[in-house]
C-alpha distance (Angstrom), angle and dihedral (degrees) to the residues before:
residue distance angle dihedral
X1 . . .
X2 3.77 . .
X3 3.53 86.1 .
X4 3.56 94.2 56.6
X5 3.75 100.0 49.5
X6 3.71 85.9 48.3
X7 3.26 87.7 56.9
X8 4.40 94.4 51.5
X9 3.78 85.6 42.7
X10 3.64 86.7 62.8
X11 3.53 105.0 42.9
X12 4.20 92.4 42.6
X13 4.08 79.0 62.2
X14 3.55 93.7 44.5
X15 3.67 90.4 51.2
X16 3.96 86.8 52.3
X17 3.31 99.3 45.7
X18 4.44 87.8 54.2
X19 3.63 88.3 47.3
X20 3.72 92.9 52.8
X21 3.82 101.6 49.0
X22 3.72 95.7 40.0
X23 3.66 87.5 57.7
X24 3.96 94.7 50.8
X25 4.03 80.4 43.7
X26 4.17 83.0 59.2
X27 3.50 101.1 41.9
X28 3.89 85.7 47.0
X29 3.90 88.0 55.7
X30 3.68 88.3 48.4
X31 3.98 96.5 44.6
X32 4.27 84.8 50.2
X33 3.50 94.3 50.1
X34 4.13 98.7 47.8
X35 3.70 83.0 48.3
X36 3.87 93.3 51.3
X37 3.79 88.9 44.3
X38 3.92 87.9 47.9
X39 3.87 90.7 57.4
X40 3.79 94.3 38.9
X41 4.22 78.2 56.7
X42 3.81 88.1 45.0
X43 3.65 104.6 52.3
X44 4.20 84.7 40.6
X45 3.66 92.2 57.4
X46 3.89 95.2 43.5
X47 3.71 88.3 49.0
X48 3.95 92.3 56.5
X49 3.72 92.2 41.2
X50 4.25 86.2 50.7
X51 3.85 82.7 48.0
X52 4.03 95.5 48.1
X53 4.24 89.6 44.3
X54 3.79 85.1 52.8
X55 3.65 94.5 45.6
X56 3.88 84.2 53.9
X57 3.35 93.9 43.6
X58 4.05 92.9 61.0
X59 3.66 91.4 43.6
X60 3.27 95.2 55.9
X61 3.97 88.9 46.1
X62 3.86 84.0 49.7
X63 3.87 94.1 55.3
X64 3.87 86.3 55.6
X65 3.48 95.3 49.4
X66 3.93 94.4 54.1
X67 3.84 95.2 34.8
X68 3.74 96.2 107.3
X69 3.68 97.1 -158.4
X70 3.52 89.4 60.0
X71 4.03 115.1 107.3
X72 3.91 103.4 -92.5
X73 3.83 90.9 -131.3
X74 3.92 93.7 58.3
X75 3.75 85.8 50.7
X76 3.61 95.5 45.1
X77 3.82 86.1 57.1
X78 3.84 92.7 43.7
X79 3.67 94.1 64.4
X80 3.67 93.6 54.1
X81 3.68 84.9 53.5
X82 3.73 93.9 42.6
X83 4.02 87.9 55.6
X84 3.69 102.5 43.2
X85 4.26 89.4 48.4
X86 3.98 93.0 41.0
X87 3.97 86.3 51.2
X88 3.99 91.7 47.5
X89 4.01 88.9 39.2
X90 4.30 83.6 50.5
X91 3.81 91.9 61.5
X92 3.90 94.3 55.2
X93 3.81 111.1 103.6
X94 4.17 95.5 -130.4
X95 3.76 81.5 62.9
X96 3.46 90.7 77.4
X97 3.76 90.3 44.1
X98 3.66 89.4 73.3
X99 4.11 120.0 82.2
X100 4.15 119.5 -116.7
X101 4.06 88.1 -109.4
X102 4.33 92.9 43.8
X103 3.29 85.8 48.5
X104 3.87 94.2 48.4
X105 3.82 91.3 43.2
X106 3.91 90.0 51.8
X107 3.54 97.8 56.6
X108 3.91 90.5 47.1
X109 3.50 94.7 -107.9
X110 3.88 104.0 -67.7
X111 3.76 92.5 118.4
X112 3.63 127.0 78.2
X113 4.12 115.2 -152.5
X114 3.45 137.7 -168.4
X115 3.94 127.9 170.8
X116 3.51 137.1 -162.8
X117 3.83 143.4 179.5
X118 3.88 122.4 -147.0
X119 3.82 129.7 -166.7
X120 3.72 103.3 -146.7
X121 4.11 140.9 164.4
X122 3.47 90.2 -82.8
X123 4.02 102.7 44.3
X124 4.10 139.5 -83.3
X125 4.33 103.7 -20.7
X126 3.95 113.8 -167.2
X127 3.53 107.4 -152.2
X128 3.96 122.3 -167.6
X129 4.23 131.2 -178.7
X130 3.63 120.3 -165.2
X131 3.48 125.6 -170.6
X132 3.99 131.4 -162.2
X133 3.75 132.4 -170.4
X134 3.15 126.0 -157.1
X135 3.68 123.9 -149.6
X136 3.51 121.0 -78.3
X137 3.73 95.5 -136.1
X138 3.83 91.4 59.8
X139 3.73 95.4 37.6
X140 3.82 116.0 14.1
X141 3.45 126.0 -125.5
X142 3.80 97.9 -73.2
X143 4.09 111.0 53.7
X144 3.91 111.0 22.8
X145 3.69 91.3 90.7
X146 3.96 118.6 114.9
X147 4.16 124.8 -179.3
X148 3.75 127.9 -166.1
X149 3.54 122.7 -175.4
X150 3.67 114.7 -154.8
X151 3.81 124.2 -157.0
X152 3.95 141.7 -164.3
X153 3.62 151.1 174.4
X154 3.92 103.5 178.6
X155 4.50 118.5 -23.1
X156 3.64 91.0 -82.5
X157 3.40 89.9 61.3
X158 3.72 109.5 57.1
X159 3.97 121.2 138.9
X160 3.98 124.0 169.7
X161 4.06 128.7 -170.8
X162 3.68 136.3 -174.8
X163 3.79 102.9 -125.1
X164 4.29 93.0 168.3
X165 3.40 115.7 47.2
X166 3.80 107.2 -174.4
X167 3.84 94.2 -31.7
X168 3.53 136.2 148.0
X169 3.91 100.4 -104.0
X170 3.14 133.3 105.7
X171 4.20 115.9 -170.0
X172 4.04 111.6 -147.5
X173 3.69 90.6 160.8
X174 4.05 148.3 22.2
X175 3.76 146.8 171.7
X176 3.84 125.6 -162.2
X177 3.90 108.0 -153.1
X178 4.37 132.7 177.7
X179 4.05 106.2 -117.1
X180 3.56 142.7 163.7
X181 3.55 95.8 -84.7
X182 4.34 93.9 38.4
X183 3.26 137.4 -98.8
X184 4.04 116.3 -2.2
X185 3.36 134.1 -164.4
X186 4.18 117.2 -156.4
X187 3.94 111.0 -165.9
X188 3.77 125.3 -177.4
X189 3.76 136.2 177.3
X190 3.72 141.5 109.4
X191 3.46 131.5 -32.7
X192 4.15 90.0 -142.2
X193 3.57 137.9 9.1
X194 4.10 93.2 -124.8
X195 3.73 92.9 44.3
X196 4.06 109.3 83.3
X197 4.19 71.7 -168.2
X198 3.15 147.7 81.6
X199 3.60 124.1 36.2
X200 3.61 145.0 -170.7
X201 3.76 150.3 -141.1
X202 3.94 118.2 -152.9
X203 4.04 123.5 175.5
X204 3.50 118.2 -156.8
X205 4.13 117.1 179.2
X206 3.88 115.8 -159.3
X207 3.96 120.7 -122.3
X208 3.59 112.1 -172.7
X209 3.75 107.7 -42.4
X210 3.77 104.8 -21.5
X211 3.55 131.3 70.6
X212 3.89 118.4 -128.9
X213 3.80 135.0 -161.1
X214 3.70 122.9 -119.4
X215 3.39 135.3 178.8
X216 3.83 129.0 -95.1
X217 3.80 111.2 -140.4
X218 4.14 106.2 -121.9
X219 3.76 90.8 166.8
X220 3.86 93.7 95.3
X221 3.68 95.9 31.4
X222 3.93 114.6 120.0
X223 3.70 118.9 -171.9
X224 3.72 135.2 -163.1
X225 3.94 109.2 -94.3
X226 3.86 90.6 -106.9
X227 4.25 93.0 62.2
X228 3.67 130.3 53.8
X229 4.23 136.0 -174.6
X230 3.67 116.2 -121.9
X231 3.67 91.1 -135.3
X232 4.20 98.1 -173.7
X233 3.98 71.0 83.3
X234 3.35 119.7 85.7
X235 4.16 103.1 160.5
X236 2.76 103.3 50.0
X237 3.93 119.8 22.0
X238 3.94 106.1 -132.9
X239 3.92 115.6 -150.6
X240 3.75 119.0 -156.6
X241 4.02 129.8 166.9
X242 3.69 122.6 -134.3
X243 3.82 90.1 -124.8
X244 3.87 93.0 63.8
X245 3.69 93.2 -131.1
X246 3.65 131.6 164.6
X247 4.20 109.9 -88.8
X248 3.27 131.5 -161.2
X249 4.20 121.6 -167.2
X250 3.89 120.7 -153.5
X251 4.03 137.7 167.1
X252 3.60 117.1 -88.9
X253 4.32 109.1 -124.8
X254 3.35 94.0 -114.8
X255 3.97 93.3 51.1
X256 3.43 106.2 -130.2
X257 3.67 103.5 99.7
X258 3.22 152.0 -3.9
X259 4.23 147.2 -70.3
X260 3.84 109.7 -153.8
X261 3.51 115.9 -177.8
X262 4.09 149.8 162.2
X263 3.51 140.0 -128.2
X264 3.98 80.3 -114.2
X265 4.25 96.5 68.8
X266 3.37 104.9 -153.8
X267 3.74 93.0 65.3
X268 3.94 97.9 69.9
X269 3.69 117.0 137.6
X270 3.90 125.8 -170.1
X271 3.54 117.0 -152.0
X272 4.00 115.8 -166.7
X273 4.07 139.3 -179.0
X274 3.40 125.6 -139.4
X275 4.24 116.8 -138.7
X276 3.84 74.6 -110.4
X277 3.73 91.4 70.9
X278 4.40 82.7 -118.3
X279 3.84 104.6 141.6
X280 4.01 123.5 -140.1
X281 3.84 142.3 -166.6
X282 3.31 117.9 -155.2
X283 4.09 122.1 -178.3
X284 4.58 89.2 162.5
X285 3.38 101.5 34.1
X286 3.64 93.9 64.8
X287 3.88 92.4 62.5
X288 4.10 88.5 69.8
X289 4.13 81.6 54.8
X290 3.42 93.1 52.3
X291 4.13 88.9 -132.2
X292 3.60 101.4 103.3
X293 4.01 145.9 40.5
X294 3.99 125.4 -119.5
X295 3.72 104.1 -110.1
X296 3.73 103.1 -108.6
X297 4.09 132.8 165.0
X298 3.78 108.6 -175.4
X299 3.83 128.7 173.2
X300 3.78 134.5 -138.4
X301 3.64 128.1 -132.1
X302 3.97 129.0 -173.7
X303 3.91 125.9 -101.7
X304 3.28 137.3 -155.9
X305 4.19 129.6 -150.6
X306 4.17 107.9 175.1
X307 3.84 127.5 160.2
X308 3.77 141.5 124.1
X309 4.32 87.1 12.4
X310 3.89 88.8 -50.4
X311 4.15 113.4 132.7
X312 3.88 110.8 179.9
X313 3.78 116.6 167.6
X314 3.97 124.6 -161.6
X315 3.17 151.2 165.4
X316 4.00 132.0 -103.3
X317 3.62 131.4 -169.5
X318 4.14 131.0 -114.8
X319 3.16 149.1 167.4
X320 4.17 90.6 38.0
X321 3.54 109.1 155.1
X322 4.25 87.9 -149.2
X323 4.22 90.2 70.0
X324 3.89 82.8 -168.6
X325 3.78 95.4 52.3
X326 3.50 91.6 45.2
X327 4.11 89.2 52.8
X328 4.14 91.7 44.2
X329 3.88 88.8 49.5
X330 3.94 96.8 42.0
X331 3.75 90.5 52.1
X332 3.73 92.1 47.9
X333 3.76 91.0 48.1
X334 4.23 92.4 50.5
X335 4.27 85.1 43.2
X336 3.67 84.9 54.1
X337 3.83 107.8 41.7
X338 4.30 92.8 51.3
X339 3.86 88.1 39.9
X340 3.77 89.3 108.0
X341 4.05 90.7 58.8
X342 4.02 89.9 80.0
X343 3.89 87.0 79.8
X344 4.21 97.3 55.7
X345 3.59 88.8 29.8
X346 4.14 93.6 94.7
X347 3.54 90.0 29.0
X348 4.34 122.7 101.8
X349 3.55 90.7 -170.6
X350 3.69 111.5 116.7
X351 3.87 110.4 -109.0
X352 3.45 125.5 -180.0
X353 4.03 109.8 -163.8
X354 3.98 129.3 173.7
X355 3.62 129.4 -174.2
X356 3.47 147.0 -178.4
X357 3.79 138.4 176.3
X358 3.46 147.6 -148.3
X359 3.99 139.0 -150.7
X360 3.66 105.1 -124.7
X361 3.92 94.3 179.9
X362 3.87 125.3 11.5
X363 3.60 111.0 -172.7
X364 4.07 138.9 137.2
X365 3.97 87.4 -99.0
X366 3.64 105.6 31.8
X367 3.42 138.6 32.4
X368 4.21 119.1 -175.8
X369 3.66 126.5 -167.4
X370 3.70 130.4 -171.7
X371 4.07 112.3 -166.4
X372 4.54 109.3 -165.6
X373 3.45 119.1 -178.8
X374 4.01 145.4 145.2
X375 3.95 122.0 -111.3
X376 3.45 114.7 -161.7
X377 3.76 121.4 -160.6
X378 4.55 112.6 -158.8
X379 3.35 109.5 -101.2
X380 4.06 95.0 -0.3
X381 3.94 113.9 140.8
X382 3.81 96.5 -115.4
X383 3.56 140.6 -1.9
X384 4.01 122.5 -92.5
X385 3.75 119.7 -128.7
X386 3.74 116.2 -130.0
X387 3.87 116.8 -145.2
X388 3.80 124.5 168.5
X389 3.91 143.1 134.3
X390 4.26 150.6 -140.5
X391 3.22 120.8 -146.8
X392 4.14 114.4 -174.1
X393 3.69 135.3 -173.1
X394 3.68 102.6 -147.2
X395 3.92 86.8 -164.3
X396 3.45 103.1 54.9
X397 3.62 98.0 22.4
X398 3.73 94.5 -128.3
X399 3.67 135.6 123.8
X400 3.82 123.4 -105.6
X401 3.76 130.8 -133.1
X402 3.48 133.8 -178.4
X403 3.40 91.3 -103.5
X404 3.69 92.3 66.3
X405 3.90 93.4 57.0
X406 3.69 106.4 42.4
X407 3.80 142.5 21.1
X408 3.46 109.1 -112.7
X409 3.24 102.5 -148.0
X410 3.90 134.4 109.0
X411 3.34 108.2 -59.7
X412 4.08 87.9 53.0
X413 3.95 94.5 50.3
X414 3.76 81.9 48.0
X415 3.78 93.3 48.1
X416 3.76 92.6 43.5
X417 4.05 87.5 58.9
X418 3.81 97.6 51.6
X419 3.92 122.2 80.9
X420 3.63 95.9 -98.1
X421 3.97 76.9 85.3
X422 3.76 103.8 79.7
X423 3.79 114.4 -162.5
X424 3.97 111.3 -133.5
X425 4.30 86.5 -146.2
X426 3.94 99.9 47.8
X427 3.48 87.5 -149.9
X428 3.50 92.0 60.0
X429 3.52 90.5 56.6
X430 4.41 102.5 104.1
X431 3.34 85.2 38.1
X432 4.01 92.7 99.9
X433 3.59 87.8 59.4
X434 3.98 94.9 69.3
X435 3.79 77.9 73.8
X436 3.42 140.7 102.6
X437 3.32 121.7 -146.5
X438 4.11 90.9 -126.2
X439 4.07 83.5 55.0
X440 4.13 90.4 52.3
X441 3.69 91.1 44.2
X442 3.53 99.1 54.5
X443 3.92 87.8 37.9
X444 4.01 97.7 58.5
X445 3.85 91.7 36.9
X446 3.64 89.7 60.9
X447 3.91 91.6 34.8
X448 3.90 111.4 125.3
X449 4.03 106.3 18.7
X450 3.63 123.9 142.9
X451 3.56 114.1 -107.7
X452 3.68 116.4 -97.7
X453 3.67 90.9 18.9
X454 3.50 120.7 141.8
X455 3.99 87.7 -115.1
X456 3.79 87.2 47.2
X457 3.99 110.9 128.2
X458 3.47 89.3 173.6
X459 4.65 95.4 -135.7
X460 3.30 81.4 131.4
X461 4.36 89.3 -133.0
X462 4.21 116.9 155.1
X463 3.73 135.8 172.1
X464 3.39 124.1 -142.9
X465 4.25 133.6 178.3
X466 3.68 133.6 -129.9
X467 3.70 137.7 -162.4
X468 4.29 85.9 -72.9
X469 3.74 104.5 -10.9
X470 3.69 138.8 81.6
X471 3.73 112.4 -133.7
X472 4.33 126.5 -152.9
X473 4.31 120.7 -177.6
X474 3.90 119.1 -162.1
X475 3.63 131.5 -172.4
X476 3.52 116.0 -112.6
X477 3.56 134.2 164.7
X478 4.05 126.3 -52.9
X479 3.86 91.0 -117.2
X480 3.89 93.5 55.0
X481 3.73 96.7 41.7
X482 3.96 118.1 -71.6
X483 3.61 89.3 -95.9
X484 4.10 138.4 0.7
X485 3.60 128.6 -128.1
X486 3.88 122.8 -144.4
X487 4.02 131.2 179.8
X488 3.70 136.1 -168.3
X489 4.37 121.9 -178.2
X490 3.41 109.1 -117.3
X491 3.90 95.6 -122.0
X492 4.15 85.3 69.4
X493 4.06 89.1 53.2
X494 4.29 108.2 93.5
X495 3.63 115.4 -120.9
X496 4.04 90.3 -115.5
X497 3.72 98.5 65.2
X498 3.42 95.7 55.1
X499 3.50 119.9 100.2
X500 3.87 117.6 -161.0
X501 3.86 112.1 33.3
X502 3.74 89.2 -167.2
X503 3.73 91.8 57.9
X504 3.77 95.4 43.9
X505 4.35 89.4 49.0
X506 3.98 80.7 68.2
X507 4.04 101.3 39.7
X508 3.94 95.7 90.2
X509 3.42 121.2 139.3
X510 4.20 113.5 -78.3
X511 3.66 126.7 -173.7
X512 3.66 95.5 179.3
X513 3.90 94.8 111.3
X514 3.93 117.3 155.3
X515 3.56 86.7 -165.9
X516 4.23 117.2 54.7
X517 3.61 111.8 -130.6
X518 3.71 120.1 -138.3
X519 3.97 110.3 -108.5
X520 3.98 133.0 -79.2
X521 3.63 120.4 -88.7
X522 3.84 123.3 -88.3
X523 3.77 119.0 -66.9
X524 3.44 104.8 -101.8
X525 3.34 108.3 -133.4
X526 4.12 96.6 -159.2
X527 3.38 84.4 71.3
X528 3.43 105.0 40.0
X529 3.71 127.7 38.7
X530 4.22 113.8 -151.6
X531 3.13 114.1 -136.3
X532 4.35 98.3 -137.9
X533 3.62 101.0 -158.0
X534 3.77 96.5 46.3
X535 4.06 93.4 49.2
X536 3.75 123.1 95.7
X537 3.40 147.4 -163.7
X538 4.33 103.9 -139.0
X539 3.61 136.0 138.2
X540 3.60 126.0 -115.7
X541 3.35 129.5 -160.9
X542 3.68 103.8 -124.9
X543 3.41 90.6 44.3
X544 3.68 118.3 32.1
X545 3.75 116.6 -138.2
X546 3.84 118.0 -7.8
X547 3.72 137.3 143.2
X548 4.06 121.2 -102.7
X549 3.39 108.9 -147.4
X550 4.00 130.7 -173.0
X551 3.82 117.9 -149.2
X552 3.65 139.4 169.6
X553 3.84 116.1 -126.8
X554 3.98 134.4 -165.0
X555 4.24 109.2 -123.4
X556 3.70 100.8 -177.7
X557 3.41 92.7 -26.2
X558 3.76 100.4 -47.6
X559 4.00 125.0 117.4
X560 3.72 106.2 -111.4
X561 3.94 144.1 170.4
X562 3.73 120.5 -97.6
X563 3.82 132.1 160.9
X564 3.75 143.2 -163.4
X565 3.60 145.7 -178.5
X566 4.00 108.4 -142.4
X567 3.93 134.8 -172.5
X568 3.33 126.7 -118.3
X569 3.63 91.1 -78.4
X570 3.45 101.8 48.9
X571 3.62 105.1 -98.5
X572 3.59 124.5 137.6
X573 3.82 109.8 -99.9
X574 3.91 90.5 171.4
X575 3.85 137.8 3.6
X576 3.50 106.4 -152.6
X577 4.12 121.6 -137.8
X578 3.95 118.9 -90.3
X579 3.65 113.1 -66.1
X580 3.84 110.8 -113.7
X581 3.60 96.7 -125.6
X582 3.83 87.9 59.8
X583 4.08 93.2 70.6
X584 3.75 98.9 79.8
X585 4.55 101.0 0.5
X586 3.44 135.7 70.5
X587 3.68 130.0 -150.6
X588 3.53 99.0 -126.5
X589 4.07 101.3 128.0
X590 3.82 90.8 -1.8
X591 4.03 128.3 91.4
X592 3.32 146.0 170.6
X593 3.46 108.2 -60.1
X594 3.92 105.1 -174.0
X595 4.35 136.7 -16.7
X596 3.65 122.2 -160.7
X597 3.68 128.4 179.1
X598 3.98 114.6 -149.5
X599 3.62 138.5 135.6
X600 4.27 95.1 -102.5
X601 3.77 94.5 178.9
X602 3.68 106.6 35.0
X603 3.52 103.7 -113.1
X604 3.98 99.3 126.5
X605 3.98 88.3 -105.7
X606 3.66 119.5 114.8
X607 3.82 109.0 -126.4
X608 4.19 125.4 -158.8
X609 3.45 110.9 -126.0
X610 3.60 112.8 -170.9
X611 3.91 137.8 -173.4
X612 4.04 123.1 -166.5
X613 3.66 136.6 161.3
X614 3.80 118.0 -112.6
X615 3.80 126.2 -166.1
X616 4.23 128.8 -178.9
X617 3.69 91.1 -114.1
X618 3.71 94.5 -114.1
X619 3.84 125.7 148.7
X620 3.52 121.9 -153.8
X621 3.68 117.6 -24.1
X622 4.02 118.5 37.4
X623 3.99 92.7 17.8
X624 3.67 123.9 160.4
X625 3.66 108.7 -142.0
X626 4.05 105.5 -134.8
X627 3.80 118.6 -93.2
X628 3.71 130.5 -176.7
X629 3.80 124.4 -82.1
X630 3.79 116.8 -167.4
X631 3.66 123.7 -166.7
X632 4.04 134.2 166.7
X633 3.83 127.1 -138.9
X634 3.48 110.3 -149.7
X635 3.57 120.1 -145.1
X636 4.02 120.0 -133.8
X637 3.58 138.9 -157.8
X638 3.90 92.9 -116.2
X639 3.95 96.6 58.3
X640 3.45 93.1 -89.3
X641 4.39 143.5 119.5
X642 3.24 122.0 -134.7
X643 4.06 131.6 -161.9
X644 3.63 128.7 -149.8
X645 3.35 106.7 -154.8
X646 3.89 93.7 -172.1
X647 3.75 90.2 56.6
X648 3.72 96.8 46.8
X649 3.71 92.4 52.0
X650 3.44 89.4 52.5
X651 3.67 92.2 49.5
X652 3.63 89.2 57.0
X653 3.49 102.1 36.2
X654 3.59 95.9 56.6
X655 3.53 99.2 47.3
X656 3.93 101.8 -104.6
X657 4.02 93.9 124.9
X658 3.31 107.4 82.6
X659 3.92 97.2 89.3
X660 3.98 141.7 17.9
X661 3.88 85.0 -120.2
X662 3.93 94.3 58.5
X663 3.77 93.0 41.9
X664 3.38 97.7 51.4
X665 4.12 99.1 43.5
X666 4.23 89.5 43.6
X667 3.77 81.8 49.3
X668 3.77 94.6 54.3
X669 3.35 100.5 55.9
X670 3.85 89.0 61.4
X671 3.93 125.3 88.8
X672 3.88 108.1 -132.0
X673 3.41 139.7 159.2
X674 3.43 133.7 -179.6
X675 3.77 105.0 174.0
């Protein structure tokens, strides 16, 4: 028995003795793991303090580069650094960490961003293009221009390259696509900052982790006759048109290709690429994808409708290459111009009417008319005056109404009563507020019907569009006129009360009208107040000999910049686009400062350069005192100014705005073109 509880005795203590180093075996595992998981924490946080020294590092290098009183060769050599350690700093995983707009923000906004995720063959790709500029007084405004395009699967696999070093390009969009030959990569953008034109297409394909150029066939490419291919350009293809217009370059929806257009509509291009790498352009095919207008040129001719002491002139369509188009919108356009015969048509009372009309807009999509005339009734008291409008949509061969363009709803009626309304007849001006808004509502609802329609209200109220406003007529009493015009640009209508987006994509301004239109209205000087001692008499080549003047404006209620050039008696020849300094300033203590008129860019065109002092409209406490503002209007070909808003930041970023002098010699050192 003593043997036995030996024996237990033993094995109890053997028992302890397991229990006692397996648990120091545990807590050993435990004690190895926190101190695995403490290095693991160790190396993480000295990796994101290398990657915040580094990020230092380059910003610091970036302050160099746009100190200006820094020796030009030290900057010079700073961007090359800049590049190389912003292309190392790319392929870091915690860059990807970091949002487009942080990203931005922390590099003081001299990078552009854009990123983009892909579901390919081979799983989810992340896909991100960086741009950096370089300043223009190190590089000019053709090289200085760098693009990295940044790539990644999950954050342990990030890779970066520089695929631009100091071209001209500038990437605004991309699409990364499976094909035959792999993975591609389509960017497009500008060819230069200052140039709202050209742009280009590259391709690059990727072979195992670097991206590589190839070249895009043009050989069988045929454009329409308004577009041509630089072809001393092999990577990338650069698209211009003959007109010199402003272009804009976008992804197509389906992502394989790409919708190039110009501020002129009708001259939109889509260029697409098969799987098979085959390249197509594609001005018809477009119309099925409802991106994209039929090229078209068209003429107009004069009519004639006369009987019984009834003259109505009109206008008829030719030259359409659609013949049965041009039939459907000639008969609407005769419908419309004797449409105001239903009302003497019963009548025996002799009536002697005459009318003529005039094309307020000529384009490939629209096409307004505005008919005026007297009616005179035998032995009536006065004559009547005759006012109604056509509007067409060449590419659907269908009339417009208001209706079709705008909500009419409150916050139209509202709109229509503010100032951004500008009465053609100042004196006609308050007339709007006689109104109700019930009165308005019903007018513009019924605005545009035939006569003796089933719709037809009879108030007599149209619409009609012009080369970059949109036009309404109301009746109003015989003393004040038989009927009142008012106009407001498009740019000052809000994006909610428009009606049809696909409409309003094509309603930018066009100047390209076969038939002159007779000048604005007068500026009304309730709404704008000239500014005497910056107004000038000059001459201009695109117009001859006009008056500039400088006024302040109220834009919701804050004191802005505006400018005109006038005729001789004071009406508005040409509104000019929204001074720069008006974007984020106010002109409350501010004013112009200086105006000069000199060809800047060399182009035998007279540009406006302009300097004013802009405020934040504060009083008292948190006021900005005013500061100059500098901006150039560049004159066109087509009887039109232009802005670069690029250049004019420049200008005023880099301290060349505080006289005409330094505007004017920064400005000559640049290369720009407009036309």
């Amino acid at each position: 028995m003593s043997y036995l509880k030996y024996g237990r005795i033993c094995y109890v203590l053997l028992l302890l003795i397991s229990c006692v180093v397996l648990n120091g075996c545990t807590k050993g595992n435990d004690s190895s793991k926190a101190a695995t998981n403490h290095t693991l924490s160790l190396q993480n946080e000295a990796k994101m303090i290398s990657y915040s020294k580094r990020l230092d590092t380059l910003l610091e290098t970036l302050r160099i580069i746009n100190n200006e009183n820094m020796d030009s060769d030290v900057r010079q050599k700073k961007i090359a650094e800049f590049t190389q350690e912003l292309n190392l700093l790319l392929n870091e995983p915690e860059s990807v960490e970091m949002r487009d707009g942080e990203l931005v923000e922390n590099f003081d906004n001299n990078l552009t961003i854009l990123t983009k995720s892909f579901q390919l063959k081979s799983g989810q790709l992340n896909v991100r293009v960086v741009n950096y500029r370089a300043p223009n007084t190190v590089t000019g405004t053709i090289g200085g221009k760098y693009t990295f395009i940044q790539w990644w699967s999950t954050k342990q696999l990030v890779h970066a390259q520089m695929i631009e070093d100091g071209g001209p390009e500038l990437t605004t969009d991309f699409v990364v696509r499976d094909s035959d030959q792999g993975i591609q990569l389509l960017l497009g953008g500008y060819v230069s900052i200052y140039h709202p034109y050209p742009v280009f297409v590259a391709l690059w394909e990727l072979s195992g982790q670097k991206w590589t150029q190839k070249r895009i066939a043009i050989n069988k490419m045929k454009l329409p006759d308004l577009w041509y291919l630089n072809k001393d350009m092999d990577e990338p293809i650069i698209f211009e048109n003959r007109q010199h217009d402003s272009m804009s370059i976008e992804v197509l929806d389906h992502g394989d290709g790409f919708l190039i257009n110009s501020d002129v509509s009708e001259q939109n291009i889509i260029i697409e690429f098969s799987k098979s790498e085959e390249v197509r352009i594609d001005s018809e095919h477009s119309i099925t994808l409802n991106t994209h207008i039929e090229q078209q040129s068209y003429e107009l001719i004069q009519a004639k409708y006369s009987e019984n002491g009834i003259l109505i002139k009109y206008p008829q369509i030719t030259k359409l290459k659609d013949a049965v188009k041009q039939k459907s919108l000639n008969q609407i356009l005769k419908t419309e111009a004797v449409k105001g015969l239903h009302e003497y048509a019963d009548s025996d009372t002799e009536v002697h009417v005459e009318i003529d009309y005039e094309i307020k807009r000529q384009s490939e999509r629209f096409l307004s008319v505005q008919y005026t005339g007297i009616r005179y009734v035998k032995d009536a008291a006065y004559p009547n005056h005759i006012f109604y409008t056509t509007n067409l949509d060449m590419k659907q061969a269908l009339r417009l109404r208001l209706s079709d363009l705008v909500k009419i709803e409150k916050p139209f009626l509202e709109l229509l009563k503010s100032r951004k309304f500008t009465a053609i007849e100042p004196e006609q001006k308050d007339l709007l507020g006689n109104f109700t808004q019930n009165e308005l509502n019903q007018w513009l609802t019924g605005a545009d019907l035939l006569k003796g329609s089933a719709q037809d209200s009879g108030l007599d109220t149209f619409s009609y569009l012009t080369s970059d406003s949109l036009g309404i007529s109301i009746p109003v009493a015989h003393a004040v006129g038989d009927h009142a015009e008012y106009e407001i640009r498009f740019a000052q209508i809000p994006e909610g009360i428009k009606q049809n987006k696909e409409l309003w994509s094509e309603l930018s301004p066009v100047v390209d009208q076969s038939v002159s239109t007779v000048g604005g209205g007068k500026l009304d000087t309730d709404q704008y107040e000239i500014e005497e001692s910056q107004s000038f008499q000059t001459t201009l080549e695109g117009f001859g000999k006009v008056r500039f003047v400088s006024t302040y404006g109220y834009s919701e209620g804050l004191r802005k910049f505006f400018f005109f050039l006038l005729d001789d008696q004071g009406h508005i020849l040409y509104p000019f686009p929204e001074f720069y300094g008006n974007h984020e300033w106010v002109a409350r203590y501010g004013g112009v400062e200086a105006v000069a008129f000199k060809d800047v860019n060399k182009d035998g065109l007279k540009d406006v350069i302009i300097i004013a002092n802009v405020d934040n409209g504060i009083h008292g406490p948190g006021r900005v005192d005013e500061f100059p503002m500098a901006s150039i209007y560049f004159q066109k070909k087509n009887k039109t100014f232009t802005t670069l808003p690029a250049l004019d930041q420049a200008i005023n970023d880099q301290g060349h705005n505080q006289t005409l002098k330094d505007v004017i010699q920064y400005v000559g050192k640049q290369r720009i073109d407009v036309n």
